[in-house]
N, C-alpha and C positions, 0 to 999 in steps of 0.2 A: 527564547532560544530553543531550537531542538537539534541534538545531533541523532541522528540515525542512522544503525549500521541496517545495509540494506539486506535481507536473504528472502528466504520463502516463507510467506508469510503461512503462521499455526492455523489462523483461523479465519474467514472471511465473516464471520458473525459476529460486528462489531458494529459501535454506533461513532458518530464523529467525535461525541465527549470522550472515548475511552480509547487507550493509548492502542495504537494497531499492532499487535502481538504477533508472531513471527513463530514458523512452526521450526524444533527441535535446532536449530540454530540460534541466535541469542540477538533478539533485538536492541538497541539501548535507543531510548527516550528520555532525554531531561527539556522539560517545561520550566516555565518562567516561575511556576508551583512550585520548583524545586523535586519534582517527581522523577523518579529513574526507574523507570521498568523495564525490567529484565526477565521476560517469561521463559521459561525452562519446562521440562517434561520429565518426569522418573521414567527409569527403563523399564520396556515393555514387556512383556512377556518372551519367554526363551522361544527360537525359531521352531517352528515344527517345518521342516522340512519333507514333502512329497512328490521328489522328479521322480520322473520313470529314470531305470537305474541303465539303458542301453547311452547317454550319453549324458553328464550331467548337466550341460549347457544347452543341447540342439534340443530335443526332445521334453519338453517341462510336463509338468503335471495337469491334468486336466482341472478344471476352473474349481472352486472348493465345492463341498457340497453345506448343508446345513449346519452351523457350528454346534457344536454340540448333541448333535440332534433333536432338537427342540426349541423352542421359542427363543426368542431374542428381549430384551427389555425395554426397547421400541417399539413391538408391534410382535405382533405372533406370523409363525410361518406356514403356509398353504404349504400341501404335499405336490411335489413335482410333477409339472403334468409330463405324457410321453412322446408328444410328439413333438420334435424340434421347433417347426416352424408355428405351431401355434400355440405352444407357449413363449416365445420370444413375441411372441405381439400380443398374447394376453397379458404381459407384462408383470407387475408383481417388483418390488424393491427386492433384489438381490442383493447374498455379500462376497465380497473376492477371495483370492485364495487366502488362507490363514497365517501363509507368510509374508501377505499386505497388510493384512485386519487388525494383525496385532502390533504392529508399528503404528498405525491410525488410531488403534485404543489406548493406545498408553494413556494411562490420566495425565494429567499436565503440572508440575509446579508450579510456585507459586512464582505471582512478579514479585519483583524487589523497589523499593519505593526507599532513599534516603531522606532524610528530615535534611531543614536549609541548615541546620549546625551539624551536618556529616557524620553528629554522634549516636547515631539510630537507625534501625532498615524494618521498612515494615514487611511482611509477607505478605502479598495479597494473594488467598489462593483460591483455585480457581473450577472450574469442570472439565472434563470431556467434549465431545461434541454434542450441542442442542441438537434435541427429537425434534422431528418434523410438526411436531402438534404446535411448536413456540411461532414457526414459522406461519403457519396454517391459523394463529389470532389474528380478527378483523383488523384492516389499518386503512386507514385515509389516506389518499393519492393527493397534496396540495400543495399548488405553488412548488413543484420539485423536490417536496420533501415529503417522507411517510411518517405518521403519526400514530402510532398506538394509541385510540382514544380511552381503553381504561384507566392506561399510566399516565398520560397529558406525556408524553415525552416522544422520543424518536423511536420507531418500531423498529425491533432485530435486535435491541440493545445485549451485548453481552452484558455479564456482570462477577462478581465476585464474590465468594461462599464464608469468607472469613477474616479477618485481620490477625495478624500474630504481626507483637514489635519485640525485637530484639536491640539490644546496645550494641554497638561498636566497641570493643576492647582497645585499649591502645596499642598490642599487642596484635593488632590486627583480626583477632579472633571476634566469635560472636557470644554475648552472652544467651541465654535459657532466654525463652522464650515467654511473652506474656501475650497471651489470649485477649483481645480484646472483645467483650462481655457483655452483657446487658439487652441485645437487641433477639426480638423473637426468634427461634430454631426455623431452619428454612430459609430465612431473608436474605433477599438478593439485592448486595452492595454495588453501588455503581459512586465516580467522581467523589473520589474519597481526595482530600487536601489537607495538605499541614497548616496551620496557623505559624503567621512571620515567625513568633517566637517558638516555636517548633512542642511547644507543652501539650496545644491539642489536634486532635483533626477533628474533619469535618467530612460527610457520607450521606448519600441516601438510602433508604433502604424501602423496598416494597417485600411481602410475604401473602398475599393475597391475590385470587385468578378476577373475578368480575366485580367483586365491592369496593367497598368504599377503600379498601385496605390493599388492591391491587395498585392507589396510588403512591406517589412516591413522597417521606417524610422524608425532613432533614436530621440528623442524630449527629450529635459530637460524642468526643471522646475524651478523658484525660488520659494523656499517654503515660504519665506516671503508674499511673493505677492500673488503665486498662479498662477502667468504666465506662459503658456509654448509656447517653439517656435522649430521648426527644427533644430538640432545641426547642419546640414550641408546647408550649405549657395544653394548648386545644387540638383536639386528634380533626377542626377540621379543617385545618390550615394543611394545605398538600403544595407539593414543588410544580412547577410549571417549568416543564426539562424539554421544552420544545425546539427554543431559542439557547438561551445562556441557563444555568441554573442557582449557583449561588457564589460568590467571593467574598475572602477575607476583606473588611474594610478597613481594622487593625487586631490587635490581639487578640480584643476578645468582640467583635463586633463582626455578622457577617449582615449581608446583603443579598437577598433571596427572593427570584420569582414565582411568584404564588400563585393556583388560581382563585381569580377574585371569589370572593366568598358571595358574592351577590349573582352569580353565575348559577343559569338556570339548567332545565334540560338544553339535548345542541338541535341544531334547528332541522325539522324535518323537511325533507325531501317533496316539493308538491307531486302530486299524483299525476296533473293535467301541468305543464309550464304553461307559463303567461304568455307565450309568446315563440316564435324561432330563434337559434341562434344566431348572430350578426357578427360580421368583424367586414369592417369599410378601410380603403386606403383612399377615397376622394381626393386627399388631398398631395398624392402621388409622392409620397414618404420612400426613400428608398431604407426598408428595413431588410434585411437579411440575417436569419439567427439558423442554427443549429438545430439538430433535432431534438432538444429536448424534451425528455420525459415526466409524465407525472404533476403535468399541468390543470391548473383552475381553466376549467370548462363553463361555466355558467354562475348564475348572480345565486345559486344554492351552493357552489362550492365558495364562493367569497366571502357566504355568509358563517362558512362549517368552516374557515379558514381563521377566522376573526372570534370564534369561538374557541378553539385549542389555542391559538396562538397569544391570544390576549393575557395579559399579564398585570401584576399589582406587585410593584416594587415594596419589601418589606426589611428594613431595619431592625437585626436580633440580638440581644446582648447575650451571653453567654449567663448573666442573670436572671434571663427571663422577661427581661422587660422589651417590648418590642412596639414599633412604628411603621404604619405604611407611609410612603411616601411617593410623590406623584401621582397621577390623573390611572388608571387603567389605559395598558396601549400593549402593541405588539413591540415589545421591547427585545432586540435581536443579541446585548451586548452591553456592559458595565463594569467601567475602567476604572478602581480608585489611582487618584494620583500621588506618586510615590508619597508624600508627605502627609498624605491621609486627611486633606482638607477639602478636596473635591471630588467629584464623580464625574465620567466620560458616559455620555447615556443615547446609547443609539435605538432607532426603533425605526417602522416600517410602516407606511400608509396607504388607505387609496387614493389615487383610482387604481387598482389590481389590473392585469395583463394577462392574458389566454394566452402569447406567445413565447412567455420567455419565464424562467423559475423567480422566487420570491427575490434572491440576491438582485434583484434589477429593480425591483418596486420602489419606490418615492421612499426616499432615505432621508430624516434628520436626526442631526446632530447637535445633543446640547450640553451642557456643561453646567450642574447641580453643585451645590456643596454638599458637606458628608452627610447632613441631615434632611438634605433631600431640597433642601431650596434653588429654585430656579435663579441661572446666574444672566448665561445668555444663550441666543440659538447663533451655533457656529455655522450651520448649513443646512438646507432644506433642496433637497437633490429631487430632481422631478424623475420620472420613469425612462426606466433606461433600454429601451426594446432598438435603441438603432447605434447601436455599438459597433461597427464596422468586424466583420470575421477575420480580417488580414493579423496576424500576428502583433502584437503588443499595440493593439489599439484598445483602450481604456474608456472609462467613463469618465463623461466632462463634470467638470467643476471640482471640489475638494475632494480628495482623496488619499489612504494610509494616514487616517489623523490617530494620534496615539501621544503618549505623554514623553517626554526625553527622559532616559532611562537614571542619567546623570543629574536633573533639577530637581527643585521641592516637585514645582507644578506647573511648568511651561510643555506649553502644545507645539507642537510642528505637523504639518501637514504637505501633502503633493498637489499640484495644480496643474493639468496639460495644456501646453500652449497651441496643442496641433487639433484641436476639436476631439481630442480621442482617437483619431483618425491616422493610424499607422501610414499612410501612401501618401498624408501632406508632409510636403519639405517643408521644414521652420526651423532657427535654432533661436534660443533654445527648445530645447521639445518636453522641459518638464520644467519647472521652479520647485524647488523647498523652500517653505516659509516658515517660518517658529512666530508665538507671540503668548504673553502669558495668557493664565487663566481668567484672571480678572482683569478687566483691562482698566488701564489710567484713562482718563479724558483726552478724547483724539489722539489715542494709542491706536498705530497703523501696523497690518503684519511687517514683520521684517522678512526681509527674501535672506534667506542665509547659506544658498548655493543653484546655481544653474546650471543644467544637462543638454547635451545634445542629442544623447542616447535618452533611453526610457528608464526610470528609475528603479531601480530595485531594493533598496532598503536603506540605515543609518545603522554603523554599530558605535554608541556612543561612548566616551572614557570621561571627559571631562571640559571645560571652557579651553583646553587650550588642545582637544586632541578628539576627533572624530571622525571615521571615514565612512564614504557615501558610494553606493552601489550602481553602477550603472550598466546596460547590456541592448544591444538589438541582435532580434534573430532571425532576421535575415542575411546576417552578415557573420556572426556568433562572436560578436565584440563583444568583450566584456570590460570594464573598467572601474579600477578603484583610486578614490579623492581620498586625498587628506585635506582637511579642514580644521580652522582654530573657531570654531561656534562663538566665543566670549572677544575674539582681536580680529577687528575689522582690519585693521591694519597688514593683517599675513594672509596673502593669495593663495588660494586652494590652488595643488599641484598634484598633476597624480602621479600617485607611487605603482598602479602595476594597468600594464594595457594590454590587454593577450587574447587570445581564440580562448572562449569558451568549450572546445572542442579539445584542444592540446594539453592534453591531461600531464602529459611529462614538465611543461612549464607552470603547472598550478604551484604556489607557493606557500601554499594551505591560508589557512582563516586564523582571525586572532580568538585566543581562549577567552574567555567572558567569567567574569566572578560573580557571584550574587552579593548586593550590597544588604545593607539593614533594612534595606525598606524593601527589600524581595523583587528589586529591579536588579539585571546582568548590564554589567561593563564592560569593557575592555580591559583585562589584566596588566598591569603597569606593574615588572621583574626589573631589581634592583639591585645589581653587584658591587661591591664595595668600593669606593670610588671610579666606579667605570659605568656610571649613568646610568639612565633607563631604559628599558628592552621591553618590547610586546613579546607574549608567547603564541606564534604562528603552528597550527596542530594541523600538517599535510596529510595525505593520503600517500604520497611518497609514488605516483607511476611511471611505472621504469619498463624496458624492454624486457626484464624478467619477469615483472609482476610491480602490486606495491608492496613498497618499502615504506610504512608508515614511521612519521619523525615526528622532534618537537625543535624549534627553533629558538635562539633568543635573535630577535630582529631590530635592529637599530632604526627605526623609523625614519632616522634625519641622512644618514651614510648609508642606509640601506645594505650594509652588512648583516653577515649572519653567522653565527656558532648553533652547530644541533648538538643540543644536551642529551638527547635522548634519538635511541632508533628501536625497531622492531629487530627480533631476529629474522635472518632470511633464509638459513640453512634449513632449517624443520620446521619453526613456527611463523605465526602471522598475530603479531599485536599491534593492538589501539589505541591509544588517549581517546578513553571515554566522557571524563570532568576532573576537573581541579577541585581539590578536596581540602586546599586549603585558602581558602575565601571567605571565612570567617568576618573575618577583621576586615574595616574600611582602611582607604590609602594602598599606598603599593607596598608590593611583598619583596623582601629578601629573598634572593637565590635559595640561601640556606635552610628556608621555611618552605619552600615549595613540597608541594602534597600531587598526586596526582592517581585518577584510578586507571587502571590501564585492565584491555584484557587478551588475554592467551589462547590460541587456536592453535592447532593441527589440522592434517590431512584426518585421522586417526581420533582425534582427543578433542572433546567436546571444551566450548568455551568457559573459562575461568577467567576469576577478574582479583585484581590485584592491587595494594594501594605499593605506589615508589616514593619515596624518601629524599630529599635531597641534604644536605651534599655528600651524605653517603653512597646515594641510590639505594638504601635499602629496599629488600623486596618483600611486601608481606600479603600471602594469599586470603582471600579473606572468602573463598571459595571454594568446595570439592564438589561439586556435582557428578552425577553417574553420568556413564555411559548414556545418551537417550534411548540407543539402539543395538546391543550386543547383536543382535543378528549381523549389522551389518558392521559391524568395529575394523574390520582388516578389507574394506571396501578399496578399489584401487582406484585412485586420481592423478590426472595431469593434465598440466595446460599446453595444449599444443598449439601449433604455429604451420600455419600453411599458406599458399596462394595462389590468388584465385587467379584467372587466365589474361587479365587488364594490367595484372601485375600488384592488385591490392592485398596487402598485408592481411591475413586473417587469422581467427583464432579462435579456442573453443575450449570446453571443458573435456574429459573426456573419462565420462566412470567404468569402471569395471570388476564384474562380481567376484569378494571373496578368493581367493585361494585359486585364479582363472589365472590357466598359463596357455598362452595363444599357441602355443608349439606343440604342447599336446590334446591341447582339448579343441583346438583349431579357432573358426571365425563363429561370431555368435549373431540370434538375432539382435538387431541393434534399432534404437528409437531416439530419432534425433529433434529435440525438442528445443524450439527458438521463436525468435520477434525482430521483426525489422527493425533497423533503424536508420533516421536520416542525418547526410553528413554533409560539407561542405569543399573538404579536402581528401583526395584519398588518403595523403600522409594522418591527415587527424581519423581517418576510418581507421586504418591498419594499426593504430596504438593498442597496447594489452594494457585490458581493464581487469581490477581484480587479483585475487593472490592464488598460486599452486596450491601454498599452503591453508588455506579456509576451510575451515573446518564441513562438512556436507552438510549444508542444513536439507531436510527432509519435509514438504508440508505436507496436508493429509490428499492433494490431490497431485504431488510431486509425481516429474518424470521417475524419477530417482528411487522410487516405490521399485520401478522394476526389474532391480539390479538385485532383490530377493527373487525376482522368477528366473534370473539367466541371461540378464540381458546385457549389453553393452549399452552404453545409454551419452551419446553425445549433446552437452548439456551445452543452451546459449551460445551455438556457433554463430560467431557475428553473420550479418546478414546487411550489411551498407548499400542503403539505396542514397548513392552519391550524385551531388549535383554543382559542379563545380562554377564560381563565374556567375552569371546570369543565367547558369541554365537551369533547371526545376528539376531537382531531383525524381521525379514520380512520371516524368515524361523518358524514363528507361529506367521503371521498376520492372518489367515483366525480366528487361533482358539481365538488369543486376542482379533479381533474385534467383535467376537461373544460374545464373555462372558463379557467384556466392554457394549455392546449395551444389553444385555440381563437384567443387573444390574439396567439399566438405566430405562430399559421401567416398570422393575417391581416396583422399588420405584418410579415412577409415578402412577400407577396403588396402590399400597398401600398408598401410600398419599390419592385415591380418587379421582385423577383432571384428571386425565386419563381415558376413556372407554375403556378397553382392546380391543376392537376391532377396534379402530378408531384412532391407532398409525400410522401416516405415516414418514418416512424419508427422508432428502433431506440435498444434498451439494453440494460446485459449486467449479469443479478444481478434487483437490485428495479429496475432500469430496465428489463429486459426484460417483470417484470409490469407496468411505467408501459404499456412499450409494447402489449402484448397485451390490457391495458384499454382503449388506445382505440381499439384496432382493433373493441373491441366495444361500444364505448359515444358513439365519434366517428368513425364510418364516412366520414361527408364530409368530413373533414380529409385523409385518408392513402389513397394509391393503395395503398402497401403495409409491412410490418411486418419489422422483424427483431429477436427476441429471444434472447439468449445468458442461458444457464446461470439460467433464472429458476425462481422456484415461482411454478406457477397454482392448486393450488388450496391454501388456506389450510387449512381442514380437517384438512388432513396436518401440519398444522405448530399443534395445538391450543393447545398454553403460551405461546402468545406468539412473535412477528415481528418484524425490525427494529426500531423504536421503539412497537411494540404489546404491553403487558405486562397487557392482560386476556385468557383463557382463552375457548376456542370457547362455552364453556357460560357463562360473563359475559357476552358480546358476539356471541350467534350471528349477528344483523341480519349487522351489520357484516363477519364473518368470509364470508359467504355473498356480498355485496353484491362486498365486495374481488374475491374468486376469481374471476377470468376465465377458470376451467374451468367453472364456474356459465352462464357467457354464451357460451358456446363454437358455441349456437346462431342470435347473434348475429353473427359474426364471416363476414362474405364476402369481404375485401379480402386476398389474400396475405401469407401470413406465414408466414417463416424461422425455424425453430427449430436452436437451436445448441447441443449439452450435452456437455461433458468424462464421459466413460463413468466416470473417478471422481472424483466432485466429494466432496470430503467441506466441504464447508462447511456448517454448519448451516441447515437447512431446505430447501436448494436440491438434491436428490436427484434422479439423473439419473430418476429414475420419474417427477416431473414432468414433465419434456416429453416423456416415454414415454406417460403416459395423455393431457395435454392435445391430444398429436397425435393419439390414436385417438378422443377426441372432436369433433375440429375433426371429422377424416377420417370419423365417424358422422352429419356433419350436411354432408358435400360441400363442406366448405371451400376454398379452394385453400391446401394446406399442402404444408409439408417440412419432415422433421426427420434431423438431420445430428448423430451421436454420433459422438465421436473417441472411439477406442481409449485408453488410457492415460492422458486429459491430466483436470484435477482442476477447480477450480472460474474457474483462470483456465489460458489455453492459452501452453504453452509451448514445441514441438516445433517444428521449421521446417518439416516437413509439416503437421501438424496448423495453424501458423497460418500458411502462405499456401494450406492448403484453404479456412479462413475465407473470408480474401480473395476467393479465387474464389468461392464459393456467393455472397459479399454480392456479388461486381460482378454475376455473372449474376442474383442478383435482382435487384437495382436497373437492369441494362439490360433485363430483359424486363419489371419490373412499373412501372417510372418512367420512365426513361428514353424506353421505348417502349411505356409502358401502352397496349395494343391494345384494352382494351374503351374505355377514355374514348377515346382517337382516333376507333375506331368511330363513339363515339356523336357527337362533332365532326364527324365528315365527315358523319353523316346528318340532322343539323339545320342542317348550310349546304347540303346538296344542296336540301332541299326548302324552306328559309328561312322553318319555322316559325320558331323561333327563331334571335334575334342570337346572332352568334361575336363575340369580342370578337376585339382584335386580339393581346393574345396567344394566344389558342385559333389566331388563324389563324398564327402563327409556328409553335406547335406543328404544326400540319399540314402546314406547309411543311419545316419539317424533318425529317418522318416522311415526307416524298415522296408526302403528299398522303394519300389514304385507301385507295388502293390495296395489294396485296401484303404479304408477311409482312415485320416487322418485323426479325423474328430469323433471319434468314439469317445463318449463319455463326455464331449465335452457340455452338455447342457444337463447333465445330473447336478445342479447344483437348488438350493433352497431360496425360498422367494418370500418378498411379505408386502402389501400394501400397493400402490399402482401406482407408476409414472406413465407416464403416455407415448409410447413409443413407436415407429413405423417401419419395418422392413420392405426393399426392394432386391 
């Protein structure tokens, strides 16, 4: 199970094993581990504040110069060269102003991790942002995935600098803290897990750059003591964290992929190939896949693929005594079954595929006992390169096999009836089957539920109570079964059938308990003679916001009582986990535990455990401020709309102690990502609370609200397609009349300068924004686009939620591409691209050719490639470069756009035309019409090189 609150993510230097941390806002993550991480930041350093003093809003500070005057602890700084334009192209990693820098430097706190008995928190703490040099270690491009091959594991890995466990008081409080001890100074902790019984964990750790000791060992811990030692008694037993890496099998027993000890040097590269590349469709296969990145190229990368990825299943007691088990294989995934008698053991074969990532490669699945003995093979799945692109088309044959959360050791698995193949009519269109692990003689699966829609999950309770997930979206049905798994006799009915879209009729989800065997149920709440109740955990969305709840829900009458709500007046709380699930069977009303956590506009998130049937409330939280600079930052969710008549709405920040009457309209940077809908009534819904606390991440719009700015955050942007019609066959004219709406109730509010609107987004928001640069020129002084694709064409199979082919939909594929319009576009615009982005579709070649188009038609452009960083940026050079490029855009094209000034000063000089009275503020704070604006503004300090281009 994971619940996650969503905000702006802290870091993008993460691996898929490590939970995605969330910058200065509060992520919660709970895994089926039992893990809850809760990353936090201490506050940063006090603001140093530097506007020029004639207006403290219009007029800001020129860009910083070198912090402290002297070197940096990344890299040392070159003295500034003098002449503008060619030092912006000799380039050099620069840092932002100091009242960015130091909201981005803040060190970070630690996550929070509770043990499965709730009576403990671990601290995991953590760093800053990684130096460019982590980024800049060799890594292997295969099969879709990157591989650090000194570690054997996934390259970019974050990691963690220390354990500290604390007790939970009953009292709510925390006890002193114990150090967990033992492993070398420097070592870098990653996939740290509690054991079922919560006495120890388990972590790896590396403290080494190229030896044998940069790989990764496994170490437990007793959490009593705080000890930790090496689980393997041999220093040359290493983790194999490519795939999966290790699980609890029971208390004291874990299961860990190693690499095999008989593993040589990796295979060299020939000098001469045997031969040309080939890839045949003779036999007129119609395959169509996506653009993915980071594929096996040749029979050298299958052989360096088969090398990292190979694995040797090993059995470790906590005594030391240890067993491998099974053949060596590319083992992807290792299930113990709740009753600790079997293992679920997936792995990955050839023949390997040049056209599609590893997740597609010949898949079997088989089913081991605890001690490694082969039971039987459940399925042996051939290559999967012809998966239809149309939305919820799947791969054929077995699929989501996994163990039922509620039996010792029964399997269930999905089967599609339609080939995989989204656009065949069939019903049903998916089967669930259950059948034990071991099977009896002429034991046949049993089918234990039929779909019409495509399946999306099981949340299990018990033989007599389970519901089953179903959804298509192209229609945004969504639908939930109630089923009795153990009584064939009782017909599955569904209890809720609604638009995945209409967030105001979601009914929220049921809460899940962890049982003893560290599998989550369904919560069964039990009040004194008045039966049994699910606890349903909403998000609560209403026309004011959400109003998060908890419900007691009658499964059979479909009644409801809410025990619990958020406030709405000033605060915004959660139901983050049930904290009393200790115990198997169902729980009394009067015993319910729950943690819940506490936001502001104002007030950083806190978390809190409620009591029932008191409600007592006990904080079990005080975190700082993340950000005193910006503590009394101003927020509101507005409400506007747009000219079709669709309901919209936006964030809307604004700096400190800013009163629009006297200090007037500001520059403003309105920062957003389309998205697609089916209804305009389900467009026009408000997502999201007033009250939510600002999370800030280090490449946040929201940074700019320390230089002055107004900053209109995730104004919806609905590219609507109602009916039969395709939404994206009137994207150009939605996104115009969306971003049109947008900019004028900014501008009628007053916090806005109509002249000093610029736009910016990273990904498909960077094509939102490089669309209107060319299709809504009178809205935006200027643009800033990160990591986007401009022209569709390159990305023929299909796009974000676009699953017709260039040759289905050329109109449209042409229309979209604002490389197509490229001769449009005269308003400045910053392009931003990770030199390796392997994200699907988004290839740094896009902003590579869009930039020599803009630059073939005299655009004013800039395109800015960082060395090493991927589809989101992770270095602390590479992102306070960012920083710097956006403040010096936004001070030379918004701030102090010199052509609109211009053209201001030369319609009051001769008094064709009226200036209104904000035009004349703007001209008063640019000191009139006179002299250059940008004085000063490239004094700033520089260190190491990104590759950058001006036009």
């Amino acid at each position: 199970m994971l619940l996650q609150k969503v905000c702006y993510r802290f870091s993008p230097f993460s691996s898929a094993f490590c939970p995605a941390f969330h910058s200065l806002n509060i992520s919660v993550s709970i895994h089926a581990s039992g893990l809850l991480g809760i990353p936090l930041r201490r506050s940063p350093k006090p603001l140093k504040t530097n506007m020029a003093t004639s207006s403290r809003f219009h007029r800001l500070a020129p860009v910083a110069a070198v912090e402290d005057g002297g070197g940096d602890r990344n890299g040392s700084v070159s003295s500034p060269p003098g002449d503008e334009e060619n030092s912006l192209l000799e380039g050099g990693y620069r840092l932002p102003p100091p009242e960015i820098k130091d909201i981005v430097d803040a060190p970070p706190l630690p996550a929070l991790s509770f043990s499965p008995q709730r009576d403990k928190i671990l601290f995991l703490k953590r760093r800053a942002l990684p130096p460019l040099t982590e980024l800049a270690k060799p890594e292997e491009k295969l099969a879709g995935i990157r591989i650090d091959g000194n570690c054997n594991s996934r390259s970019r890995m974050s990691f963690y600098t220390g354990i500290g466990i604390h007790s939970l008081m009953d009292d709510g409080t925390l006890g002193p803290e114990k150090e967990v001890y033992g492993f070398p100074d420097g070592a870098k902790i990653n996939f740290v897990s509690w054991s079922r019984d919560g006495r120890h964990l388990s972590f790896s750790i590396r403290f080494g750059e190229e030896d044998n000791s940069s790989k990764l060992k496994v170490w437990v811990a007793d959490v009593e003591t705080g000890k930790a030692r090496p689980l393997f008694q041999s220093p040359d037993i290493n983790l194999n964290a490519v795939f999966d890496n290790f699980v609890w099998v029971d208390d004291s027993t874990l299961l860990v992929c190693t690499i095999p000890l008989s593993r040589g040097d990796p295979p060299k590269k020939p000098l001469v190939p045997s031969g040309p590349k080939i890839q045949s469709n003779e036999q007129k296969n119609v395959v169509q896949v996506r653009t993915f990145q980071d594929l096996l190229k040749d029979e050298y990368d299958e052989d360096l693929f088969d090398y990292y990825a190979t694995t040797q299943l090993i059995l470790a007691s906590l005594d030391g005594t240890m067993k491998a088990i099974g053949p060596p294989a590319v083992y992807t995934s290792m299930d113990p079954s709740p009753d600790e008698k079997y293992l679920l053991i997936s792995s990955i074969h050839r023949p390997y595929s040049f056209i599609v990532p590893c997740g597609r490669f010949p898949k079997k699945i088989d089913v081991w006992t605890n001690d490694g003995k082969f039971v039987r093979e459940l399925c042996d799945l051939p290559l999967a390169e012809d998966i239809p692109i149309a939305f919820n088309s799947v791969r054929k044959g077995m699929r989501s096999i996994n163990w039922r959360a509620d039996r010792p050791s029964t399997l269930y698995w999905v089967e599609t009836q339609d080939g995989g193949d989204a656009k065949v009519e069939v019903a049903p269109r998916d089967i669930i089957y259950t059948q034990s692990a071991e099977l009896l003689e002429g034991e046949q699966p049993e089918v234990l539920h039929k779909l019409d829609l495509r399946y999306g999950g099981i949340s299990w309770c018990d033989d007599s109570l389970a519901l089953v997930y179903e959804s298509w979206y192209k229609t945004r049905r969504t639908r939930t079964w109630v089923i009795s798994p153990g009584s064939k006799d009782v017909s599955p009915r569904i209890l809720f059938d609604r638009s995945s879209e209409d967030v105001y009729s979601d009914p929220g989800s049921p809460m899940l308990r962890r049982t003893p065997a560290g599998t989550y149920v369904i919560s069964k709440i039990k009040k004194e003679d008045e039966g049994t109740y699910l606890l349903l955990n909403g998000s609560g969305a209403t026309p004011e916001g959400n109003i998060p709840f908890l419900d007691l829900f009658d499964i059979n009458t479909g009644s409801k009582e809410r025990i619990w709500e958020s406030e709405k007046e000033k605060y915004y709380e959660t139901v983050v986990a049930l904290m009393s699930d200790q115990r198997d069977g169902d729980l009394y009303i009067d015993q319910l535990k729950v943690l819940t956590s506490k936001e502001s506009k104002t007030e950083n998130t806190q978390y809190y455990i409620h009591s029932w049937p008191a409600k007592n409330l006990c904080q079990i939280t005080r975190f700082p401020h993340p950000y005193p600079q910006l503590a009394s930052l101003q927020k509101e969710m507005i409400r506007y709309q747009r000219k079709d008549g669709v309901q919209l709405t936006a964030t809307l920040y604004l700096p400190p102690n800013y009163d629009p009457s006297k200090d007037g309209p500001l520059p403003c940077l309105v920062w957003s990502y389309p998205g697609e809908f089916k209804s305009k009534d389900a467009a026009g819904q408000v997502r999201g609370s007033p009250n939510e606390f600002a999370g800030i991440g280090p490449t946040s719009a929201l940074l700019w609200l320390a230089r002055g700015f107004a900053i209109l955050s995730g104004p919806t942007i609905p590219i609507i397609g109602e009916g039969d019609e395709e939404a994206n066959d009137r994207y150009v004219e939605q996104l115009v009349a969306s971003a049109e709406a947008a900019v004028e109730e900014v501008i009628r509010r007053g916090v806005a300068h109509p002249n000093k609107i610029s736009v910016g987004g990273h990904s498909y928001g960077a094509f939102m924004a490089a669309n209107l640069l060319a299709h809504a020129p009178h809205l935006f002084c200027c643009g800033i686009a990160r990591s986007g694709a401009y022209n569709r064409t390159l990305t023929p199979f299909g796009f974000q939620n676009e699953d017709r082919t260039l040759w289905e939909a050329t109109n449209t594929y042409v229309e979209m591409s604002p490389f197509m319009s490229a001769n449009k576009i005269k308003k400045p615009i910053l392009l931003i691209h990770g030199e390796e982005d392997n994200n699907s579709g988004t290839l740094t070649m896009q902003s590579d050719r869009f930039f020599n188009a803009l630059k073939g038609h005299g655009a004013p452009c800039r395109l800015v490639v960082l060395p090493f960083e991927s589809h989101g940026y992770a270095a602390r050079e590479s992102i306070m470069h960012v920083l710097w490029e956006t403040d010096r855009w936004l001070q030379k094209y918004c701030v102090n756009n010199s052509d609109e000034l211009a053209d201001l000063d030369a319609r009051k000089a001769d008094g064709s035309t009226a200036v209104s009275d904000s035009e004349n503020k703007a001209l008063s704070a640019s000191g009139g019409g006179g002299g250059s604006s940008q004085e000063g503004l490239e004094q700033e300090g520089f260190y190491s090189t990104p590759r950058s281009s001006l036009w």
